[in-house]
Steps between C-alpha positions, in 0.01 A plus 500: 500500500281343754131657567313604825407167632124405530273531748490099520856431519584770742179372736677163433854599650331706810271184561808268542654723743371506918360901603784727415555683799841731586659860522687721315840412617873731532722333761494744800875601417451640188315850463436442104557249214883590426538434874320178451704370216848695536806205525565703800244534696250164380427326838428174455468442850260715614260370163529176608382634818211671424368292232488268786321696671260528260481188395417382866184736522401332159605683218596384218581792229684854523477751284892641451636796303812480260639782339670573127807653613606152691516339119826713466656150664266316344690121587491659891159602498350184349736326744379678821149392312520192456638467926143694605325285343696175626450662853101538442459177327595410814214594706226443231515796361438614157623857419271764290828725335431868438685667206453816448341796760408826441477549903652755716900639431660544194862533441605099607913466468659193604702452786469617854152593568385769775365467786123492612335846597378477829122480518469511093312193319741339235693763518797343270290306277574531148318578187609277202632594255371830621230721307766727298590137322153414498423832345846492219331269300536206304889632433586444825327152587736316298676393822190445674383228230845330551418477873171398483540225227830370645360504789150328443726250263687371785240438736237407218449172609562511905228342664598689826396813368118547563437802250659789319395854600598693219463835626383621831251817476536625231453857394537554910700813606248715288632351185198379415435407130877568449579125614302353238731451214734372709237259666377403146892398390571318843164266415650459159837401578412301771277295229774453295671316769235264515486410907371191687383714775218746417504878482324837662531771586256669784196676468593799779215782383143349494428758199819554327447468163871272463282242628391400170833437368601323839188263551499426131895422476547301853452114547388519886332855576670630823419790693580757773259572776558715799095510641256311738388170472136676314691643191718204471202271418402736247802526365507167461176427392596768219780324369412172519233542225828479255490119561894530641628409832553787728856535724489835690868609459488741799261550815504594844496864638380518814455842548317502169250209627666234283507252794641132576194417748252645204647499142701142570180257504361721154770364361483159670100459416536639139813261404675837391874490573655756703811641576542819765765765510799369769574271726803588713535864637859632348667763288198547261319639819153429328358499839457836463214624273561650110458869580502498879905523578563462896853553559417499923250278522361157490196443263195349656403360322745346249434571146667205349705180622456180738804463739742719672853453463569273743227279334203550730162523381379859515170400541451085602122562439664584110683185461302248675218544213773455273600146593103438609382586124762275378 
């Protein structure tokens, strides 16, 4: 079983890489990750798409979300994989893949998903593999360490893949210190696996006492950050006294102050990479804020993403400083 890495090698691989800069990435057809990843509804044309659009405004990672119920087909899945990342390689991009998520709706089935809510933030996204698995116990996670070691195994050696998220937010949804066991085995079986690329998993509570375990068991320390440019450089300045390199994981709510024009050249000037929720308005409808739904009405500002759907910048200001600070 392989250990956390050290503080030297992991400054070593972040050192031979340029600024990781990108955005947390669902193709604007899908509402969720079964939608995503489905044989029958995986749209390799629009990803090709909008990872080019991305990649033309300078980015070069995106954070995307699998799910453990796609390892039913687990030849299909790891096909429809191994194509995304093909299709990113392609631009210059390097993927961060999410595992696990304790976010938003529970009961995920396979096949046809619903459609969006109007007005209603992520309103199809999908909690995996939902808190009343997280909750069963280590009884029920034999399935779960299938999917994450076959999964890991496979990939283990992909230099396309930036980084392995191994669990977004844990304990979210209320479930607080309820995700930790599971948290605890998904570090531990993802060590067994032994993986090229480093692992994390985000520090999303600046006082949550699972940051411990997650700062002590992660190669790269990532993090969540949703405030002005002013807390950001604390929060940075807080975290970088571990001695690890620093890739915020998710960022960028406007109506929350977490701003290109402000929070972009923190991130720039500190050296900290950065990765901000969206890029192309579409069924996840995270233009609209968390608890704000607006079924008959436009937000104004946007919450979250770059683009409309037809691909124009919603703000030009937004993504001129992106290719400027490249």
């Amino acid at each position: 079983m392989s250990r956390q890495w050290t503080p030297e090698r992991a400054r070593e691989w972040y050192e031979s890489m340029p600024w990781l800069v990108g955005c947390n990435f669902t193709p604007s057809t899908a509402i969720n990750q079964l939608e995503m990843w489905q044989a029958e509804t995986f749209d390799p044309d629009t990803i090709d798409r909008e990872l080019g659009l991305a990649a033309s405004i300078g980015m070069n990672t995106v954070r995307t979300y699998l799910h453990d119920l796609l390892w039913e087909d687990p030849d299909g899945f790891s096909r429809r994989l191994d194509h995304f990342l093909t299709i990113a390689a392609g631009h210059g991009i390097r993927p961060v893949l999410v595992i696990f998520d304790d976010c938003w709706n529970p009961g995920a089935r396979l096949g046809p998903q619903p459609a969006p809510r109007p007005g209603i933030h992520n309103s199809g996204w999908l909690q995996s593999p939902g808190l009343d698995t997280v909750n069963a116990g280590p009884a029920a996670w034999g399935r779960l360490e299938r999917y994450v070691k076959d999964l890991l195994s496979r990939f283990a050696r992909d230099e396309r893949i930036l980084l392995w998220d191994l669990y977004n937010e844990p304990g979210n949804n209320e479930n607080n210190e309820e995700s930790t066991p599971l948290l605890e085995a998904v570090f531990s079986w993802a060590r067994e696996v032994e993986t090229s690329q480093p692992i994390s998993v985000a520090v999303w509570r600046p006082d949550d006492s699972i940051n411990d375990l997650v700062i002590g068991s992660s190669d790269v320390i990532t993090f969540h950050h949703y405030e002005p440019a002013d807390d950001l450089r604390k929060t940075i300045t807080t975290l970088a006294r571990h001695g690890r390199p620093l890739i915020c994981t998710e960022w960028m709510a406007r109506q929350r102050g977490s701003l290109v024009e402000a929070n972009l050249p923190v991130f720039r000037e500190t050296g900290v990479g950065c990765i901000n929720w969206g890029l192309v308005d579409g069924k996840t409808q995270t233009k609209f804020a968390w608890d704000d739904p607006r079924p008959d009405s436009e937000p104004e500002p946007w919450f979250h993403e770059l683009f409309h759907g037809d691909l124009t910048p919603y703000r030009s200001e937004e993504i001129a400083l992106f290719r400027d600070l490249r």
